[in-house]
N, C-alpha and C positions, 0 to 999 in steps of 0.2 A: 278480532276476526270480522269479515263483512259480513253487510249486513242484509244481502239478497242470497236466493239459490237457485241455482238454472238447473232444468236438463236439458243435456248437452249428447246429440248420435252422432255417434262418429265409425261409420262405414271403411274400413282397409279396404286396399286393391286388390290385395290378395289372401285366398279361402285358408290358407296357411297359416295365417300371421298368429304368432303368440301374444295373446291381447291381456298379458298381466307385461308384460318389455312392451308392448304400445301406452297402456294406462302411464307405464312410467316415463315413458317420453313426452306423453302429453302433457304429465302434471311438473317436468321439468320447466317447463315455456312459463310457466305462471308467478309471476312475482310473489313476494315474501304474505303477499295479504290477500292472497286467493288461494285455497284446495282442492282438490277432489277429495270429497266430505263419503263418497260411493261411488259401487261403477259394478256394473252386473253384463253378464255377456249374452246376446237376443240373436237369435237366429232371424235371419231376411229374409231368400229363397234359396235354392239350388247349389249351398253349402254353403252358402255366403252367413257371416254375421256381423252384429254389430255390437258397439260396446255404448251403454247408454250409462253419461256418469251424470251425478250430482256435485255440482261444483257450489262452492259458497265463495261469496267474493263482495269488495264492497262496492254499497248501495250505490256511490257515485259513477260509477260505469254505466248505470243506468240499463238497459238491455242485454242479448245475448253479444253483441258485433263484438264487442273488445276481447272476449272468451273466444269465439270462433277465428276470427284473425292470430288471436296467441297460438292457439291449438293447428292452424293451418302450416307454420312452419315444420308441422311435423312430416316427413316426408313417405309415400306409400298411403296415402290418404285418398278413396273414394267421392266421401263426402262428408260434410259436418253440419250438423241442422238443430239448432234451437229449436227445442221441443216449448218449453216451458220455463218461468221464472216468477220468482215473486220475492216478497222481502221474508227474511226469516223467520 
């Protein structure tokens, strides 16, 4: 398994959205050597939330971009923000 952990926010378009069928879409995009390791659901503003996951993935990716670009195919997506990473 890799060898870094990012957090990873990923904002819906919309205040509806069932974010355990988002988590899973997301963590579909991700090839056989990266997870979502967590993922906890955080309120934004005005009903809005977001899902903040902890992805492990390997060290050679080096930053968030390659997670955020996988994760951007998902579609109904606000926005997606590398919070943090480091190695495991």
């Amino acid at each position: 398994m890799g060898d870094f952990v990012a957090l990873i926010d990923v904002i819906p378009e919309d205040i509806e959205t069932n974010f355990e069928n988002l988590v899973e879409k997301l963590a579909k995009t991700l090839p056989e050597d990266a997870k979502i390791a967590h993922h906890e659901v955080m309120p934004v503003a005005f009903g809005l939330k977001k899902v903040r996951l902890r992805v492990r993935y390997p060290e050679e990716w080096g930053g968030t971009d390659k997670l955020e670009e996988l994760f951007s195919q998902v579609d109904g997506l606000q926005g997606i923000e590398g919070i943090a990473f480091s190695k495991a």
